[in-house]
Phi, psi and omega in degrees: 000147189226163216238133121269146165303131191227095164312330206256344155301299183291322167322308194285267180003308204272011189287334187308144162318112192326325195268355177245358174270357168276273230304347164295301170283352161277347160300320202265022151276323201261300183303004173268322191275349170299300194286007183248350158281315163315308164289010152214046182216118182265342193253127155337297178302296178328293158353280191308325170302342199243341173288310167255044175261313169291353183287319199266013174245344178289312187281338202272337213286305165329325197234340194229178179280180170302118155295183192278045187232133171295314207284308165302292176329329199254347173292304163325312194299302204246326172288305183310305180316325213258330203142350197255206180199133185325300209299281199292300170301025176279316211305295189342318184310289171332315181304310181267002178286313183305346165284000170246016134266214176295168182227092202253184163309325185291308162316293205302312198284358192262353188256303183289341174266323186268336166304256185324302176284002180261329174314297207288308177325306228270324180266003140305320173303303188287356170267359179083045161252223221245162191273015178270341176293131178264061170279356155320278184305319172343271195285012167257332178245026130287312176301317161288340129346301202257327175282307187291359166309336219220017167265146177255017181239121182332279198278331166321315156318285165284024159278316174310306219281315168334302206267335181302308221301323201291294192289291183294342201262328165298324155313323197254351172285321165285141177292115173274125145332136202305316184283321192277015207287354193257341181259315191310291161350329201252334187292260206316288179357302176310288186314329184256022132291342180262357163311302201144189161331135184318134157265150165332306189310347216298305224285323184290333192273343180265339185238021098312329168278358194288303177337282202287302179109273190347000000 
């Protein structure tokens, strides 16, 4: 796995409701530093060991205060109060552990539902959105998106990209509510990632759905 920069993520972020976007952004905070253990972990064991010091600090969060780790810290601080809860994004952990053995099919749907999908619920919850909202497909075919961006292996890649396309073009069908537009936003953003290179358009097509929902 290899790390990019992703701009058009901050751009999307920043549509959240002003008083609600640090708790949006200590979600997709906690999910960089997950994916940044993968990235910089060669060994299976290891991996799994740094995996679950976050697993089991993720759960400690609910009862007890933030250790001295920002990325915990800024969740207790700006995530919890709003809705979300240590015990379930831990689940997250489970998403990315399957990456550090072979990677089949199984791996990819179990990274897009305890990844994505656990990412996209806890941050509809802290944005107040709406019941209508498909942040389900959302964050399961963003999170496969966002793997195949960042895998180095080619046919792995468009396997990820395969399974996203089904799940975002259902996303992307919906009218989003005015508070979640920051995960719709990242649901097209995904989508017109799997096209290929940004197009001119991208940034306006992003800021017609902030308008709209659409």
């Amino acid at each position: 796995m290899t790390a990019v920069e992703d701009p058009t993520r901050t751009l999307a972020l920043s549509y959240a409701p002003a008083d609600r976007r640090a708790a949006l952004e200590a979600l997709f905070a906690l999910d960089a530093a997950l994916g940044q253990v993968l990235r910089t972990t060669r060994e299976p064991m290891v991996g799994q060991m740094r995996l679950a010091w976050w697993r089991e600090a993720l759960v400690r969060l609910d009862g007890a205060p933030a250790p001295g780790e920002p990325v915990l810290q800024a969740l207790a601080a700006d995530a919890l109060p709003r809705g979300a809860s240590g015990r379930v994004l831990a689940g997250m952990v489970d998403g990315w552990e399957p990456l550090l053995g072979t990677i089949d099919d199984a791996a990819l749907a179990d990274h897009a539902r305890l990844r994505g999908g656990i990412l996209f619920a806890q941050a509809s919850a802290v944005l107040g959105a709406g019941a209508r909202d498909a942040f389900d497909d959302a964050g399961r075919g963003w999170a496969l998106g966002d793997l195949a961006a960042h895998l180095s292996d080619p046919a792995l890649a468009a396997r990820a990209r395969d399974m996203a396309a089904p799940l975002l073009a259902q996303a992307t069908r919906r009218r989003w509510s005015r508070n979640a537009r920051a995960l719709g936003a990242l649901a097209h953003a995904a989508r017109m990632d799997l096209s290929g290179p940004a197009a001119p358009w991208r940034v306006a097509r992003l800021g017609w759905h902030r308008l709209t929902g659409r």
